[in-house]
N, C-alpha and C positions, 0 to 999 in steps of 0.2 A: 330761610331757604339756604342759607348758606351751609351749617350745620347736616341739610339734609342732603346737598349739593358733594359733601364731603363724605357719607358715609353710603351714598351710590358711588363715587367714583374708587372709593376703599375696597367695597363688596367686585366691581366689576376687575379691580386692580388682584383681588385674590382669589376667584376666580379664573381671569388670566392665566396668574402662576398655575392655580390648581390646572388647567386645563392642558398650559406647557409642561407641566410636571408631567404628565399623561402618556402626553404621546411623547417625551423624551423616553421615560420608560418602555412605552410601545416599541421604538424604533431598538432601542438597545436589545429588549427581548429577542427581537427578531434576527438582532446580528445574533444576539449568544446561539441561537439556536441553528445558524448560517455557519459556525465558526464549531458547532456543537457534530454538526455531518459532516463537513471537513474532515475534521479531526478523527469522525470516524470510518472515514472515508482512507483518511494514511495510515489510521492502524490496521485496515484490514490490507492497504497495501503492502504495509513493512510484513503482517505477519506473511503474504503471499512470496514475499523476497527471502524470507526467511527459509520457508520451504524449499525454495529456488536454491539457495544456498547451500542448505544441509542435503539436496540431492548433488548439487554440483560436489561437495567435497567426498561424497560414497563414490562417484563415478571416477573423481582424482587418485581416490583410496586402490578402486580396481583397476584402472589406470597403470596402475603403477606392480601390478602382481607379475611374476610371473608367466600366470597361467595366460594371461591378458596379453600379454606381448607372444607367446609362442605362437595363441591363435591367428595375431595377424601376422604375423611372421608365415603361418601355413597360407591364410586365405589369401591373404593379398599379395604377398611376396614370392607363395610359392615355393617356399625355402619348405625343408626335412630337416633332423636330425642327423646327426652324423651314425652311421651303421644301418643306416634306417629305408629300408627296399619299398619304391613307391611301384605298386602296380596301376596302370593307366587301361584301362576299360577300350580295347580295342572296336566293340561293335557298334558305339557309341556315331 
């Protein structure tokens, strides 16, 4: 009995492992896969900020024209050109 005592508690002993080996794996799968959305999760955000970025530096770009400053210069400020005859729409 004893010998047979030894090679049930062998079987149940590696079984055991085999069965902790299991769900260690389980559990790890499920993070990769946690950690797998994530990830895809920040590249879709980076590339979104990316966008964000390459519009912000066109806008810095025309910003900075020219043509970009006379317009507010006319709309908001009101200001002319110098020589430059403003007619104002009296029936208004």
């Amino acid at each position: 009995m004893g010998k047979a005592l030894r090679r049930l508690i062998k079987s149940i002993c590696i079984v055991a492992l085999i069965l902790y080996g299991g769900i260690v794996m389980a559990k790890q799968e499920i993070s990769f896969k946690k950690y797998d959305n994530e990830l895809a999760n920040y590249q879709t955000m980076i590339s979104e900020e990316e966008i964000k970025h390459e519009q912000l530096l066109s806008t810095k770009e025309h910003i900075a024209t020219q043509d970009y400053i006379e317009e507010v210069a006319r709309q908001k400020l009101g200001l002319v050109m110098p020589n430059e005859i403003v007619f104002i729409d009296a029936s208004m």
